[in-house]
N, C-alpha and C positions, 0 to 999 in steps of 0.2 A: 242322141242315142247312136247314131250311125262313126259318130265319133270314138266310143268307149271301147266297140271291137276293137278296132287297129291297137289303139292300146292293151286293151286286156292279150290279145293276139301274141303284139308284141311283148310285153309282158312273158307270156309264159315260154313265146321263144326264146328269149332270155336267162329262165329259170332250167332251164330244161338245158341248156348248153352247158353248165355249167361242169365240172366233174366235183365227182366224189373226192375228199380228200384223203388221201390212203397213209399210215401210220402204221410202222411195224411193232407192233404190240406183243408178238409172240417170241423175241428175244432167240432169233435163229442165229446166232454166233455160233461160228466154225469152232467145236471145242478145244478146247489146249490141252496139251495131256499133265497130269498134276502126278508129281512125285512129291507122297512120305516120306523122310527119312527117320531112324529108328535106331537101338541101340542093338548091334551085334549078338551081345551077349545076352541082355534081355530083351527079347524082339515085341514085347508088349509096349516097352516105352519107346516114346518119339526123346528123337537124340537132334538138337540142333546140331547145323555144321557149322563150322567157325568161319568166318572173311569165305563167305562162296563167293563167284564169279563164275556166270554160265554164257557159254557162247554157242552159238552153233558153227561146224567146217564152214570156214572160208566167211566166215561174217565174222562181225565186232561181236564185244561183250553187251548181253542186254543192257540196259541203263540200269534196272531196274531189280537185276541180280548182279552186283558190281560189290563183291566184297562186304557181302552183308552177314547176318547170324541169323539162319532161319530153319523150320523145320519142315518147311515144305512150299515148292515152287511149281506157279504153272506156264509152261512154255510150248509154242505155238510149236506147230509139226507142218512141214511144207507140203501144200496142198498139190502141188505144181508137177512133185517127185515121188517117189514109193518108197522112200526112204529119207532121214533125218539122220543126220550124228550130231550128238552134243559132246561138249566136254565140260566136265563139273572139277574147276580149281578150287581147294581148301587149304587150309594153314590153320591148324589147331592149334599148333604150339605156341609161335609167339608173332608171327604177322612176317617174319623174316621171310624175305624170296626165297632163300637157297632151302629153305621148308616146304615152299608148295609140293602138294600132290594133287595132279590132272586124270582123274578119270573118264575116259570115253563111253559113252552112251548110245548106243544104236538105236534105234527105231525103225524096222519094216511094216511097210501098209501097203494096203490097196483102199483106193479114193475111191466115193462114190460122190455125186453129188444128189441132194435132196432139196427139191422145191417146197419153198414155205408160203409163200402165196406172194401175188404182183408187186406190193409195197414192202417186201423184205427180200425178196429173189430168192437165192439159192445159199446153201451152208453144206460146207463139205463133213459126210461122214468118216471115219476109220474105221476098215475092216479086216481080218485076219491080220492083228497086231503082233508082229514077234519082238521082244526086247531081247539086248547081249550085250554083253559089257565085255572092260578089258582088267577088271577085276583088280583095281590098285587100292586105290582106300575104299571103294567099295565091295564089302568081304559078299554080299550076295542080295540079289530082289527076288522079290514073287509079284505078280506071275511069271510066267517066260512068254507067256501068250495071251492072246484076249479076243475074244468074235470080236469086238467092236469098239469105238471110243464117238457113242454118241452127246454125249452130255458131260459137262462139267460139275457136278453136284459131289461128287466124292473122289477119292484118290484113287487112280488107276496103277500106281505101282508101289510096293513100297521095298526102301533101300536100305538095306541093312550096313551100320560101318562100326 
């Protein structure tokens, strides 16, 4: 009998050291900001753009927006800075260089960071969002503004060309 302490003892100090295993189940990703694009002329239809390629100032083109046909792209806004520039390259016409047209994309914020608990850390919000463009093949967006860019579940701008 005098035997089974120690062990039961040690036993539960053993069970007892152990940690909890922590798993970020609440999907706290830093949102991306997601642009519609639409047709000018009928602003109810979504208008693919032809061969995009989106880069941001002073980086490469994303891999992943490299000349493709799509009608809408989400791309990450730098948590680091209170400001983004993108540039959106298109070629409607027939894929030739001397056809591109390079629109510039602004993005003004202010970061906040939001804690989502021990096992996911922290995801950065946007707040007081201003967009502005330089209005080349893109004839106009709405909004111009936005309280916030918490979540990714719907489109936060949409681009009219």
């Amino acid at each position: 009998m005098r035997k089974i302490f120690p062990i039961i003892f040690l036993s539960i100090l053993i069970i007892s050291a152990c940690e909890k295993d922590d798993f970020c189940v609440q999907n706290p990703i830093t949102p991306n900001l997601i642009l519609r694009f639409y047709e000018d002329a009928n602003r109810e239809n979504l208008k693919e753009v032809m061969r995009l390629s989106v880069w941001a100032e002073g980086k490469d083109t994303i891999q992943s927006y490299k000349s493709i046909d799509t009608d809408s792209i989400a791309i990450p806004l730098n948590s680091v800075e209170n400001k983004t520039i993108y540039h959106l390259k298109m070629n409607n016409i027939d894929g030739v260089i001397a056809n591109n047209q390079t629109a510039t994309f602004t993005i003004e914020y202010l970061t906040k960071e939001e804690y989502v608990s021990r096992s996911c850390g922290f995801k950065i919000i946007f707040n007081e969002v201003d967009f502005s463009s330089d209005n080349t093949w893109i004839k106009a967006f709405t909004p111009n503004t936005l309280t916030t860019i918490a979540n990714q579940n719907a489109a936060h701008v949409q681009i009219f060309h």
